[in-house]
C-alpha positions in Angstrom: -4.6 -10.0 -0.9 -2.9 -9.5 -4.5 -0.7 -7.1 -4.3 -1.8 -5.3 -7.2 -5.4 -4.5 -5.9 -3.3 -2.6 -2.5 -1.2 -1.1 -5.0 -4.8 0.2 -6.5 -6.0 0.9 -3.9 -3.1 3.2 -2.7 -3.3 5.1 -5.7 -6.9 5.8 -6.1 -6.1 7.7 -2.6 -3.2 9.9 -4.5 0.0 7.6 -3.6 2.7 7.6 -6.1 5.4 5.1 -6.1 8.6 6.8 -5.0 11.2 4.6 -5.7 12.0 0.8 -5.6 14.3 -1.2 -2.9 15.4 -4.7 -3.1 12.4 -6.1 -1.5 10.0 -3.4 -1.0 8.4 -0.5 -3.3 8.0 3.0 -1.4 4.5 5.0 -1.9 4.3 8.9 -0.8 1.5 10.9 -0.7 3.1 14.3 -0.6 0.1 16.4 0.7 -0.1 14.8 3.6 3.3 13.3 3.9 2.4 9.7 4.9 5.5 6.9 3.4 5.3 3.1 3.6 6.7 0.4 2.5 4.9 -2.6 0.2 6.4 -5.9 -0.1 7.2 -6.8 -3.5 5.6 -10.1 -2.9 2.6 -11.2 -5.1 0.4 -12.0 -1.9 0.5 -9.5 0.8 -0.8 -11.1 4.1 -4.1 -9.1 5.1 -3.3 -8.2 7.6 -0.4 -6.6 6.5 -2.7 -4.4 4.1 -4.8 -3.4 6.7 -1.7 -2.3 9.1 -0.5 -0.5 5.5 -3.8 1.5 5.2 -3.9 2.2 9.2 -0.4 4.1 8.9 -1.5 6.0 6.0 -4.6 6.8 7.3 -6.7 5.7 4.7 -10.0 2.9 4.5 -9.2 -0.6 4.5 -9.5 -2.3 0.9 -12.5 -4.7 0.4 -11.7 -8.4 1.0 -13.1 -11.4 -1.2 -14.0 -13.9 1.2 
């Protein structure tokens, strides 16, 4: 998965980007005070996405096959 489209994805569910490290960028949705880390890769391994969106409680992003 491009990393942009999780990045999307995360924010059309109220994350903001809180600030970024040396290899990751860190989202926070302050309402319900879920944090996690994104790679700052340009491919993020599925499922890495899916593990992303588990922790913050949130659907799964759609998959091109």
């Amino acid at each position: 998965m491009k990393r942009r489209d999780l990045i999307r994805h995360l924010e059309a569910y109220s994350y903001q980007l809180l600030r970024e490290d040396g290899n990751h960028s860190i989202y926070i949705n302050r309402a319900v005070q879920k944090v996690s880390a994104v790679p700052r890769h340009r491919e993020i391994n599925d499922f890495l996405a899916q593990k992303i969106c588990h922790d913050l409680q949130i659907p799964e992003p759609y998959r091109n096959p």
